[in-house]
C-alpha positions, 0 to 999 in steps of 0.5 A, a space after each residue: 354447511 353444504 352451502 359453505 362446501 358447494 361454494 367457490 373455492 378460495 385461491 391457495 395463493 396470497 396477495 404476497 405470493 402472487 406479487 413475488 412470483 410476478 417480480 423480475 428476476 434478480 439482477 446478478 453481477 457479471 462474473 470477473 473477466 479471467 486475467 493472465 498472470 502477465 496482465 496481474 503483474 502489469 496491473 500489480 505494478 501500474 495501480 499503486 504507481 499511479 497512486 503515488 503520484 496523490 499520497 507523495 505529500 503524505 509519505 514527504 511529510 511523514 519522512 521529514 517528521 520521522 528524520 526530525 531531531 536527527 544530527 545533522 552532519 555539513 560542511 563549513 566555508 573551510 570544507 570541513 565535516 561538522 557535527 550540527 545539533 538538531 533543532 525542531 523545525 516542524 511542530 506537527 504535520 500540519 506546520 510540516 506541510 505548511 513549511 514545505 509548501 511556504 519554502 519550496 511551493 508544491 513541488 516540495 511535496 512532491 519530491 522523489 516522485 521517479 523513485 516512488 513509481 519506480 519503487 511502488 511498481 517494483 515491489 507490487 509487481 511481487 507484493 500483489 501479484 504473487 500473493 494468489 499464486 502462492 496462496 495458491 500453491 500452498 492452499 490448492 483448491 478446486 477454484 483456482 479463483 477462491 481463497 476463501 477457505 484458507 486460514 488466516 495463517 496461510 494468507 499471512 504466510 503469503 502474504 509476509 513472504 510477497 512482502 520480503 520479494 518485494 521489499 528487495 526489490 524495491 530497496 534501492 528506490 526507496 533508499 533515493 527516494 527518501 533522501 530526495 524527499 529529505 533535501 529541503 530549504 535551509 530554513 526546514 532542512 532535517 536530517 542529512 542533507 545529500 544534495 542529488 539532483 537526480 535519480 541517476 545522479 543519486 545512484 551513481 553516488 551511493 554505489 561510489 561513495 557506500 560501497 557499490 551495490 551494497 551501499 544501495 541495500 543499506 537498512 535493507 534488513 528492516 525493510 524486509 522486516 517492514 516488508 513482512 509485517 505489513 503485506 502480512 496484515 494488509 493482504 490477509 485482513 483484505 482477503 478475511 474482510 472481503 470474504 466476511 462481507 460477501 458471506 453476509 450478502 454484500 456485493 463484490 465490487 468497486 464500494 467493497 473494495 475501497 471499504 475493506 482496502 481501507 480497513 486493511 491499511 489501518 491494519 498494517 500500518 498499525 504492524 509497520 510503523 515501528 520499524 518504518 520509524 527506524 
């Protein structure tokens, strides 16, 4: 026993302990460079314009799936305005996209591509760079920075009503947009066909022809609707998502926000879509 007592004493620490205390220290990310709110309505309005130029084929088709089995008024050699039945030109999305393709070549799909950046840049420049400041001011923190504290009710509160400025703003270029991604080839024509050959051409003719600045805010009613629905889903479930997944250990960064801009897409075109049909 006194052998036992007298002899070397063993080291209190283990081979797990003195292995983690020899490990270098944990890389961290950097903190995020601090914008002006310039550069975020800059940045609000560039990112989605430089979007659109790769998801126009996307929203063409789905303009002329939704305008599908609409009457259709034309003139006949006389000049006259006739009433035309519609007939289904496209099965799916698919035939659209192969119609559009086969008619009027790749171009086809990119029709009203002016109007879209005008329209992307307009309502984002509100739609996102509004969305902190007003959260902000309607959830002041200490961190001027974090929102994480706020309620799911309070971001959906700024989010709906950066989606209303937005939706204003934007409204005159949605409306050309949608006309010139409507003009198609005779044999794939759906809904009315207006026939502008421009985006200055189209507004001078609205304002002539519908009753001046009003004519340019026609359907503006479910646009702000629209306008609601979705940046009220879209940036309230981004915002619970991310901040959901930085509590469970994830890394913020580029990965994370594809993910949850993914998710939240869904989200609001799930709330978006009935009136966007309308």
């Amino acid at each position: 026993m006194s052998k036992m007592l007298s002899g070397k004493p063993k080291s209190s620490s283990s081979p797990i302990q003195l292995s983690l205390s020899s490990a270098p220290p944990l890389k961290t990310l950097p903190p995020s460079p601090n914008i002006s709110q310039l550069e975020n309505f800059g940045l609000s309005a560039l990112a989605p314009s430089m979007a659109v130029v790769f998801t126009l084929p996307f929203d063409t088709v789905k303009v002329r799936m939704q305008l599908q089995g609409e009457v259709r008024f034309m003139k006949d050699p006389t000049g006259k305005t006739i009433r035309v039945v519609a007939e289904k030109v496209y099965k799916n999305s698919f035939d659209c996209l192969r119609k559009t393709i086969k008619f009027e070549g790749l171009r086809g799909l990119e029709k009203g591509l002016v109007p879209s950046i005008l329209k992307e840049s307009s309502k984002n420049v509100f739609r996102l760079g509004l969305y902190d400041p007003i959260l902000a001011v309607i959830h002041p923190t200490e961190d001027s920075t974090s929102s994480s504290s706020a309620p799911a009710w309070k971001r959906m509160f700024a989010g709906g009503l950066c989606g209303a400025l937005g939706a204003v703003s934007a409204n005159p270029f949605e409306l050309v947009k949608t006309r010139l991604q409507s003009s198609a080839a005779d044999a794939i024509a759906v809904g009315n066909q207006y026939g502008y050959t421009s985006v200055i051409s189209a507004l001078r003719r609205i304002m002539s022809e519908e009753g001046g600045i009003k004519g340019l805010y026609r359907g503006s009613m479910i646009s702000v609707g629209r306008g609601i629905l979705g940046s009220a889903a879209n940036l309230s479930s981004y915002t619970m998502l991310k901040d959901y997944a930085k509590r469970e250990g994830y890394s913020d960064g580029i990965p994370l926000d594809m993910v949850c801009s993914l998710m939240s897409a869904f989200v609001s075109v799930v709330f978006m879509n009935p009136l966007d049909v309308v």
